[in-house]
N, C-alpha and C positions, 0 to 999 in steps of 0.2 A: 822191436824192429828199428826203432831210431836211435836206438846207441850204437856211437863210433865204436866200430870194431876194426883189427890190424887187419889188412890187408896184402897179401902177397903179390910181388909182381908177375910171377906166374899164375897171379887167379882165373881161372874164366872170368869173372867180371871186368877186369882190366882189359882183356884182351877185344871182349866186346865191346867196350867203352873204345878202345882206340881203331875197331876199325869204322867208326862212326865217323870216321874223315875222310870214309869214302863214299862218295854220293849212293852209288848202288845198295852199299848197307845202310844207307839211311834211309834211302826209300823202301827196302825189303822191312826193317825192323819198324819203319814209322817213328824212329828218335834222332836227336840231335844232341851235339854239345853246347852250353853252356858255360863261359868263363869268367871268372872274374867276381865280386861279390856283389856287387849291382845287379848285375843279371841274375845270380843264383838265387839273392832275395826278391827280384821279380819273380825269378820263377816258384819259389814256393808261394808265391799270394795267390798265382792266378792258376785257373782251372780247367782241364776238359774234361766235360760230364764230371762232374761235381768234382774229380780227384784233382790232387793237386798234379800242375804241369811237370815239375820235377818228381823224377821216377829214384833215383840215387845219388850221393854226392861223395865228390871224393876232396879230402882234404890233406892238407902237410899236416904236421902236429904245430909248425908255430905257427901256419892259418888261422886251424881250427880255436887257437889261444886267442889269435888277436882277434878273429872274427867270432868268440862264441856264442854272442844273440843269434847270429844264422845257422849255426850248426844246431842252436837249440831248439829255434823255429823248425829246421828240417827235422827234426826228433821229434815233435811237438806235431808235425803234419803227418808224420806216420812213413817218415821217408827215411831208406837208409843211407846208410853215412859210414864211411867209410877212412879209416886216417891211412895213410898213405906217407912212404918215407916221398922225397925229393924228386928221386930219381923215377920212379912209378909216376908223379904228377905228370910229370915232364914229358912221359913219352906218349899218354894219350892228349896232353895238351898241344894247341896246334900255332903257339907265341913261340915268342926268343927266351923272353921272357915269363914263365906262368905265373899268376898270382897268389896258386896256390890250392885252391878252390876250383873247383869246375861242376858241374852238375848236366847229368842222362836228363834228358826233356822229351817229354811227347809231343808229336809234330802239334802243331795248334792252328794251321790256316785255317779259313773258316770258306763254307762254299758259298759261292759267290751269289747265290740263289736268295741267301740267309743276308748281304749284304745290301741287295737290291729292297728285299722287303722292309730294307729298316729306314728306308724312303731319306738317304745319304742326304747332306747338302755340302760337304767336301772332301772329294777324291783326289789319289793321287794314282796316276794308272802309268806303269813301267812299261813300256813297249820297248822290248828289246834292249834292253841296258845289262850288260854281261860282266861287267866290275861287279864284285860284290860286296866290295867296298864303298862304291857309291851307292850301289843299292840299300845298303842297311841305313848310311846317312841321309838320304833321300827318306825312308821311312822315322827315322828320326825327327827331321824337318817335319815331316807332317805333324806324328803325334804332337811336339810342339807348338804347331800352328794349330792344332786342334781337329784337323783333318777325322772322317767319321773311318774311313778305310783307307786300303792301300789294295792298290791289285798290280799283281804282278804278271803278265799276259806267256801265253806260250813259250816265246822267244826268251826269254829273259832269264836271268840267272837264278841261280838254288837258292830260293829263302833261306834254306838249314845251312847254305855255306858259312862255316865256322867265320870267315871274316867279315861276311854277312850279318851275322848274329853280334860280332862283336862290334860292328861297325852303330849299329844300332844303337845301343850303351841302353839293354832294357826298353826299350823302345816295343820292340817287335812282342812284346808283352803287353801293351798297354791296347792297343785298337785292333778291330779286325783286318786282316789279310787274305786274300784270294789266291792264288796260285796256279800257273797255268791254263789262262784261261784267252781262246783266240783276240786278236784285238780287235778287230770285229763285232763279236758275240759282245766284248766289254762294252764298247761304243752303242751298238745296237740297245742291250738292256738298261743302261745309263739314263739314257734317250728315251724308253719308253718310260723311265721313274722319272721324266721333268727335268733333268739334271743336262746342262748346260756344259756342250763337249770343249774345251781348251786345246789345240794342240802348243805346246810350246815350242819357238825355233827361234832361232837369232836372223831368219831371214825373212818372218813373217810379216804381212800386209798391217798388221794392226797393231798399236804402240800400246804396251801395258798401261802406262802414265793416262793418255786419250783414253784408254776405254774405263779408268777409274774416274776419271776426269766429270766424263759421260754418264756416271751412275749403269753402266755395265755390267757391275760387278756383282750385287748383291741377289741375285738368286741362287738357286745349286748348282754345284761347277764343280766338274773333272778336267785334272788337269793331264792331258800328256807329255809324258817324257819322253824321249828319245834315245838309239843310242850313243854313247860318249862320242866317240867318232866320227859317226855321218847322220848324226841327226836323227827326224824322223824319215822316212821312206815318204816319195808324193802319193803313193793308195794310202798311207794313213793318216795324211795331211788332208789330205779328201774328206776322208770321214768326220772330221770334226765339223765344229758351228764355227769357228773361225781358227786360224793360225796366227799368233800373237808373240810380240817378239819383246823380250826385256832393252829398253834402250840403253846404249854404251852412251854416257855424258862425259865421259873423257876420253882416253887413249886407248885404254884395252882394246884387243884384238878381240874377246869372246867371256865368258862366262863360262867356269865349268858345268856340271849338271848337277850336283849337289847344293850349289850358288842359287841357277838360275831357278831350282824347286821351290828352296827356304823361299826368295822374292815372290815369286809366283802364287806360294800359295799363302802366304802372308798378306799379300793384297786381298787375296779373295777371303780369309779371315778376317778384315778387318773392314772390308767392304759390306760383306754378311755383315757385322755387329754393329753395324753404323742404321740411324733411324730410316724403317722403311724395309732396312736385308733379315735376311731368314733368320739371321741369329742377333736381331735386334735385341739389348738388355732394355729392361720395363726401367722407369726412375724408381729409385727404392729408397 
């Protein structure tokens, strides 16, 4: 099953694979695409219900040369693979450029029920943010800051948006994710786990710096984003434990929301790991 075999650009397969750039068949099939070798080697590591997240891979022939540890691992995981002239890559690929590589994925969000039980100490919750190119970098930021989840609230855009997924760089493989879920409900269940609501705004009452300042920082905290344009809305400025704003020390005009997440929740990463926060480290 995991030997590269030639594939046709008239195959079923390909044609399925490409109309996975349409939201509607990716929500009917439950798959995404996958670009690039970073992601396609996250996706063969990680798993839903035991099988690997990658369902099939398509590659070029000089891909599959230069990248052969990954097409070996997808062999190796029981996934097929596919080699593929140029032109076939390119047309389920959703770049200028393709890389070469791409790979069928099983949806992997996780329900939000599964994220509250794992008693979080740092979220990052998307309210209505419709780039999904800041979206995927927004969860980027987290997994790097160490973030436990990512939720992404009703409003807001297709985790499976291919520039989504790439925006990410493998990211959106590493931690759990929620999807569609009211911001409400999110804030509400948050709130009953302990967890310390953040809204984030450039016009908020209370200075990130102050409230680090203040040892503020270090218990559980979700942090809210907003969207790119007009912020958060004031019903869901409401619901938070405070509205907190990143301070400009020079000239800028604003922060974009990708910016202002990384800062945001890197304070609260490092706040947590400092003596006293949740994720204080023991001396060793």
């Amino acid at each position: 099953m995991g030997t590269p075999e030639l594939i046709s650009p008239r195959s079923p397969r390909v044609a399925a694979a490409r109309r996975l750039a349409r939201r509607t068949f990716r929500g009917k099939e439950r798959r995404f695409i996958a670009e690039g070798p970073q992601a396609v080697r996250e996706a063969i590591a990680h798993r839903v219900d035991g099988e690997p997240t990658l369902i099939e891979l398509f590659a070029t022939v000089e891909a599959a040369d230069r990248h052969a540890e990954i097409v070996a691992a997808a062999g190796a995981a029981g996934v097929r693979v596919h080699l593929a002239d140029d032109r076939t890559v390119a047309e389920i690929s959703q770049t200028v450029t393709p890389q070469g590589l791409l790979g069928v994925c099983r949806f992997l969000d996780s329900p939000f029920e599964e994220i509250l039980a794992a008693r979080p100490q740092l979220v990052a919750v998307l309210a209505n943010v419709r780039d999904p190119g800041n979206a995927g970098t927004v969860l980027r930021c987290a997994d790097a800051a160490g973030a436990d989840a990512v939720v992404l609230t009703d409003a807001s855009v297709d985790l499976y948006n291919p520039k989504s997924v790439r925006a990410s760089v493998g990211s959106l493989f590493h931690l759990p994710v929620a999807v569609g879920v009211p911001v409400d409900r999110v804030v509400s269940g948050l709130r009953t786990a302990g967890v310390r609501i953040l809204a984030a705004d450039g016009a908020g009452e209370r200075d990130l710096d102050a409230e680090l300042d203040a040892g503020a920082m270090g218990g559980p905290t979700a942090w809210v984003f907003g969207n790119e344009a007009w912020g958060l809305p004031e019903e869901t400025r409401a619901l938070a434990d405070a509205v907190v704003r990143v301070p400009i020390h020079g000239k800028a005009e604003s922060l974009n929301l990708a910016t202002a997440a990384a800062v945001c929740l890197y304070a609260s990463a490092r706040a947590q790991r400092t003596a006293g926060g949740c994720r204080a480290v023991s001396p060793g």
